[in-house]
C-alpha positions as CSV (number, residue, x, y, z in Angstrom):
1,X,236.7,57.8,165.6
2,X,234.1,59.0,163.3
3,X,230.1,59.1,164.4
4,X,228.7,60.6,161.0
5,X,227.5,58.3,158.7
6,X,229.6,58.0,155.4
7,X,226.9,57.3,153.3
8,X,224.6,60.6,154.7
9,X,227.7,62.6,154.8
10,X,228.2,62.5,151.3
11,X,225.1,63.1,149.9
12,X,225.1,66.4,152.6
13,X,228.5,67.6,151.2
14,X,227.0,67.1,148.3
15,X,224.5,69.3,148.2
16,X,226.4,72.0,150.2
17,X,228.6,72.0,147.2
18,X,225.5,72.6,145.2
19,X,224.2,75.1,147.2
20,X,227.9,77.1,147.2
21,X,227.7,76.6,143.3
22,X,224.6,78.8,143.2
23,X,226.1,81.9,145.1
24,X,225.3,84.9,145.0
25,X,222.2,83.6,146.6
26,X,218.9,86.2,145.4
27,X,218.4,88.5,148.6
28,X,215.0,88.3,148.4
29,X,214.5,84.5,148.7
30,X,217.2,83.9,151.1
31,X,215.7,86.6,153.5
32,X,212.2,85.0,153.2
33,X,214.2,81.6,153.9
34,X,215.5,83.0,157.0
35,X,212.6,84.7,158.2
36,X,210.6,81.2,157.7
37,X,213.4,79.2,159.2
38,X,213.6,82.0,162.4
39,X,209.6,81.7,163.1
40,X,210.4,77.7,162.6
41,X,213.0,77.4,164.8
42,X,211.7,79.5,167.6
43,X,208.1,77.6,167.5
44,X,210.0,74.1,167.6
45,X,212.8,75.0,170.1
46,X,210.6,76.7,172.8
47,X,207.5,73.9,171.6
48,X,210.4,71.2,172.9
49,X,210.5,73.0,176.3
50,X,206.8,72.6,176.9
51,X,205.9,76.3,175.1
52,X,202.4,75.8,174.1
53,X,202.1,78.6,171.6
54,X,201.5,77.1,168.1
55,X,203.5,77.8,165.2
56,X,201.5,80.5,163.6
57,X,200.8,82.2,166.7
58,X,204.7,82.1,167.4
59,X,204.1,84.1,163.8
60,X,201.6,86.6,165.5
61,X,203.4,87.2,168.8
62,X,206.9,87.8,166.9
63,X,205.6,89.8,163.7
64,X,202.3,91.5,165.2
65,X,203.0,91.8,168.6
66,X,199.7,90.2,169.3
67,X,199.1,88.2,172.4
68,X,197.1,84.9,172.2
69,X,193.7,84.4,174.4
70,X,194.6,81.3,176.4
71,X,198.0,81.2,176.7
72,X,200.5,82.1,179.3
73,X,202.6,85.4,179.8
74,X,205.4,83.1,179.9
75,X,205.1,81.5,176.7
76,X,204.6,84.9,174.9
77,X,207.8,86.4,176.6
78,X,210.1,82.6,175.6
79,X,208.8,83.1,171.4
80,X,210.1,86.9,171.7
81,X,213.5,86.0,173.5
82,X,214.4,83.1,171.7
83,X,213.7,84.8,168.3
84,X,215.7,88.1,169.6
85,X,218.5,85.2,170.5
86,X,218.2,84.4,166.8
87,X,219.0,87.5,165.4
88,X,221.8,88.0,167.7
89,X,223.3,84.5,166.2
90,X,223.1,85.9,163.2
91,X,224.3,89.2,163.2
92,X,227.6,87.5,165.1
93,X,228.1,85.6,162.5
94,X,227.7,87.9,159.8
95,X,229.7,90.8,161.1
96,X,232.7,87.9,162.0
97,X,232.3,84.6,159.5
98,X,235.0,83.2,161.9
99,X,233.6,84.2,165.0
100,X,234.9,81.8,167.9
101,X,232.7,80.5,170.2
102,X,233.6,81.9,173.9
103,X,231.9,81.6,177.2
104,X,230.6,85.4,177.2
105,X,229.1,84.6,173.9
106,X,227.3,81.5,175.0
107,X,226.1,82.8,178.3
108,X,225.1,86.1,176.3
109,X,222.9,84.0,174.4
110,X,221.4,82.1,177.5
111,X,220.8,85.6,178.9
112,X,218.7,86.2,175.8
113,X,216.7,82.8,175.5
114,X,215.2,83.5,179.2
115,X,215.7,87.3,179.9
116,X,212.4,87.8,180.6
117,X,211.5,84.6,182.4
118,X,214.5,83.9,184.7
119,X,215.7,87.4,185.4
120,X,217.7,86.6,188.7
121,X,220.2,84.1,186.7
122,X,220.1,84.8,183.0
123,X,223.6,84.7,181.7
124,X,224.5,83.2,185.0
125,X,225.8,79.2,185.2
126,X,223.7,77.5,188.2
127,X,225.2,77.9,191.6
128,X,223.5,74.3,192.7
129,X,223.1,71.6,192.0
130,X,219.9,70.2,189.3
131,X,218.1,67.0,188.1
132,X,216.7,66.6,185.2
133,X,213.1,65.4,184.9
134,X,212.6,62.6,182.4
135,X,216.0,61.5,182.4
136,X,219.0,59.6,184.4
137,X,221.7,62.0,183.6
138,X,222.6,63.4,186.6
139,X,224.6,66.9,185.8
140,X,228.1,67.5,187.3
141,X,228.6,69.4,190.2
142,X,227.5,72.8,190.3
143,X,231.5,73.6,191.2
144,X,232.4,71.9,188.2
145,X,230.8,73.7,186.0
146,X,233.1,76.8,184.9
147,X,236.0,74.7,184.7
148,X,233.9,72.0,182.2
149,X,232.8,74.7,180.2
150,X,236.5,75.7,179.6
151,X,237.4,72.3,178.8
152,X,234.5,72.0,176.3
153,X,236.0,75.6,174.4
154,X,239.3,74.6,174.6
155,X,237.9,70.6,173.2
156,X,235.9,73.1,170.0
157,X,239.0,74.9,169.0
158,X,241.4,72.2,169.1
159,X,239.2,69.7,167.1
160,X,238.0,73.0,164.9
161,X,239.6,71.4,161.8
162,X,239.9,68.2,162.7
163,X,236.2,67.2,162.9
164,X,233.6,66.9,160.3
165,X,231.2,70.2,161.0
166,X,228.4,68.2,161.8
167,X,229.4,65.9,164.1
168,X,231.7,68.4,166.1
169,X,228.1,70.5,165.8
170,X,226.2,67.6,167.2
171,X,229.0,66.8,169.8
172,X,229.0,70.4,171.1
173,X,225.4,70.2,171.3
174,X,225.5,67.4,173.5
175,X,228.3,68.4,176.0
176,X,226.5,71.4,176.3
177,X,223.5,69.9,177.3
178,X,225.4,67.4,179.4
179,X,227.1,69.8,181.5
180,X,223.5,71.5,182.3
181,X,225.5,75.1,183.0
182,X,222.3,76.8,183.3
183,X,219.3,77.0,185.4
184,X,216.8,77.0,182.8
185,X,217.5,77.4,178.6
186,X,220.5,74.8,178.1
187,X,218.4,73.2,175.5
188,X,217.4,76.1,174.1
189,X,221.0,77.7,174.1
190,X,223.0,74.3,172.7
191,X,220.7,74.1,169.9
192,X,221.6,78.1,169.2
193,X,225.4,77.4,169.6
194,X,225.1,74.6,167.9
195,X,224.1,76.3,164.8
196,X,226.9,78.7,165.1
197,X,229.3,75.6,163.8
198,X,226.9,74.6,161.1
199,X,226.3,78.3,159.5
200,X,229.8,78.8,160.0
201,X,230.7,76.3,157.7
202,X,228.2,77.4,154.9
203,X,224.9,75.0,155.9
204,X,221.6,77.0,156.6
205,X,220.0,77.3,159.7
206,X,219.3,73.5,161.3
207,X,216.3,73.2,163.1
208,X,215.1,70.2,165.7
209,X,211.4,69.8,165.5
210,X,209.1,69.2,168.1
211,X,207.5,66.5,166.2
212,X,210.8,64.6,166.5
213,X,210.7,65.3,170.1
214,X,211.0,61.7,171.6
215,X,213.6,60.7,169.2
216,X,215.8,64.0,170.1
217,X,215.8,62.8,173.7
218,X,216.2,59.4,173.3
219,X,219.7,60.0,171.5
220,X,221.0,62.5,173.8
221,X,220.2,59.9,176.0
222,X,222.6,57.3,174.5
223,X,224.4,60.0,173.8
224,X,225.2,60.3,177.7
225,X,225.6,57.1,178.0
226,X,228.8,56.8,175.3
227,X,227.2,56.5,172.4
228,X,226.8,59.1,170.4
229,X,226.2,57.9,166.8
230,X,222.5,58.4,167.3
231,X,222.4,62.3,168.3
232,X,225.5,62.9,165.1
233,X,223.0,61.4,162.9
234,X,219.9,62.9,163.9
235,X,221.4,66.3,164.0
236,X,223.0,65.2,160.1
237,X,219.2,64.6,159.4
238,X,218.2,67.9,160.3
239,X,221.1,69.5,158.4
240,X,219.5,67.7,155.5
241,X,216.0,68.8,156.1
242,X,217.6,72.4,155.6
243,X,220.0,71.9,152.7
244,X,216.7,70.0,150.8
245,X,214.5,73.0,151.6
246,X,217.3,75.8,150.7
247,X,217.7,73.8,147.0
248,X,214.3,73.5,146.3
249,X,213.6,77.1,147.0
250,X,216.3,78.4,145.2
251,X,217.4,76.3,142.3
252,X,216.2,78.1,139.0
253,X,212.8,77.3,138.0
254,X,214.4,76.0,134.7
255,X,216.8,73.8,135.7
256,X,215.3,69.8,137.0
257,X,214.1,69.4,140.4
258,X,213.6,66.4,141.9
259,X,209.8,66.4,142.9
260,X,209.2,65.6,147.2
261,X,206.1,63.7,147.6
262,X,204.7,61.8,150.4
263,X,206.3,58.2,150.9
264,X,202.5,56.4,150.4
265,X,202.5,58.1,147.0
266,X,206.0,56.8,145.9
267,X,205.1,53.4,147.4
268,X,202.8,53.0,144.3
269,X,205.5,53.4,142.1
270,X,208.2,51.5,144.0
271,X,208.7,47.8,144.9
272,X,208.9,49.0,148.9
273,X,205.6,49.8,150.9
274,X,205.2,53.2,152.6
275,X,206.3,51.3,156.2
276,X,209.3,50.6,154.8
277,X,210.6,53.7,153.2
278,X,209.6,55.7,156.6
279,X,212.2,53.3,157.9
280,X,214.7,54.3,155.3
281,X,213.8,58.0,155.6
282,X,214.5,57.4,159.6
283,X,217.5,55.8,159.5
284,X,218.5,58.2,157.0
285,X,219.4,55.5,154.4
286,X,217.4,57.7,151.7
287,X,217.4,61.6,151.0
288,X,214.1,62.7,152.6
289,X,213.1,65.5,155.5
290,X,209.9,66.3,157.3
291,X,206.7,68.5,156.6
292,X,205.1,68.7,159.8
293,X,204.5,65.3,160.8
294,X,205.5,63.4,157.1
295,X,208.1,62.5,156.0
296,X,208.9,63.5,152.3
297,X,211.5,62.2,149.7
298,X,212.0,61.9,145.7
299,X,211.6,59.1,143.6
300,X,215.0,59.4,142.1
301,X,216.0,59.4,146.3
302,X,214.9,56.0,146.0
303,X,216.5,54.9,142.9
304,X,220.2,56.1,144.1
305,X,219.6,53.8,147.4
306,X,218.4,50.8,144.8
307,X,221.5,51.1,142.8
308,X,224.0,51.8,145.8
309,X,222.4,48.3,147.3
310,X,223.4,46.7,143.8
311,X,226.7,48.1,144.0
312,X,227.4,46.7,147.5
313,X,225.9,43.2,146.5
């Protein structure tokens, strides 16, 4: 059975094939891409977890080793793991493009997400038993635990080719998360490991942002409860927030873009009102992805959802 979307899964292969089309990438632009997408992605991933630091002062305590009046010791230590955490993801994946997910490799990347806030069991799965606050999944077993995990690697490699990249991404995610393994950082570490899948098969680094926060829960929540087409298309969504800011950054200058604007500006020059394509853009029935707290998408976006309605009339 298939979670992802057909519709959404298109347009993303879509554009991955677009994006392969323009290799060899420029160096410059895809290391400023990844530098912006590593300062993102640390910001929203630790922001999820309660981390108060803001995103430009994630900026200054990563790249100028400042340290913000106000905020805790602990905040300043989770933006300079997780982002060392980062670079370790990468450099994995780069020295091995088939490198197989393992239980060292995933715990070594738990040890790095809380090094320096959870000394005693970084790296370590929890010897006892956990609740999570906010939710009514109640993790297995702290005895359990080992033996899930090899379940879930051996569950990756046999489904490896067998599962769309996204949706075994967003699956792992989940079953990470579901299993709890770890004291503190699961969240942190599945949405690491997740990416490990996704860049793997040739899509930039997806990030979940805190602004989506609420959402992100309330899917791995149905997600728990055996219904996972939610979390597979909200992590799609994500993918497509990174494939659409990749493109625009790196298709030539010369060649037509399709412009982003806000939705209330293309609701001027659409039939549909600005309510109603955020509730397109959300149920990811038109290409659009996120700015900070707007949603974005193209006019012609919403001329290819006009004409596939047509077409399914």
């Amino acid at each position: 059975m298939t979670y992802l979307d057909n519709h959404l899964k298109e347009r993303i292969d879509a554009k991955l094939k677009q994006l392969q089309h323009l290799r060899p990438l420029p160096a410059a632009a895809v290391e400023k891409l990844r530098q912006q997408f590593a300062i993102e992605m640390t910001y929203n991933s630790n922001a999820i977890e309660g981390n108060r630091l803001t995103l430009k002062e994630t900026f200054l305590v990563i790249n100028e080793g400042l340290t913000i009046k106000g905020k805790p010791l602990k905040d300043h230590l989770e933006a300079k793991d997780h982002y060392e955490a980062l670079n370790y993801l990468y450099e994995s994946i780069e020295h091995n493009k088939k490198h197989t997910l393992s239980e060292v490799f995933i715990r070594s990347l738990q040890n790095l997400v809380v090094k320096d806030t959870d000394l005693e069991y970084a790296g370590k799965y929890r010897i006892s038993n956990v609740s999570i606050g906010g939710s009514d999944h109640v993790p297995p077993d702290a005895t359990e635990v080992p033996a899930l995990m090899r379940v879930l690697l051996n569950w990756i490699r046999q489904n490896h080719n067998k599962i769309h990249p996204i949706e075994l991404a967003a699956l792992l995610h989940h079953k990470i998360v579901h299993i709890h393994p770890f004291y503190d950082g699961n969240g942190r570490a599945a949405r690491l490991v997740m990416n490990v899948l996704l860049m793997q098969a040739g899509y930039p680094l997806v990030v979940i942002l805190k602004n989506d926060r609420k959402k992100y829960y309330d899917a791995l929540d149905k997600a728990d409860k055996g219904k996972p087409q939610s979390f597979v298309q909200f992590v799609a969504q994500a993918v497509e927030r990174s494939m659409n800011i990749y493109l625009k950054t790196l298709i030539p200058s010369k060649q037509k873009k399709e412009k982003y604007l806000l939705l209330s500006e293309l609701a001027k020059q659409t039939p549909y009102s600005d309510k109603y394509l955020n509730l397109l853009a959300r149920a990811g029935k038109i290409e659009a992805h996120k700015e900070k707290r707007n949603w974005l998408t193209t006019l012609e976006a919403i001329h290819r959802y006009q004409q596939n309605r047509q077409r399914q009339r």
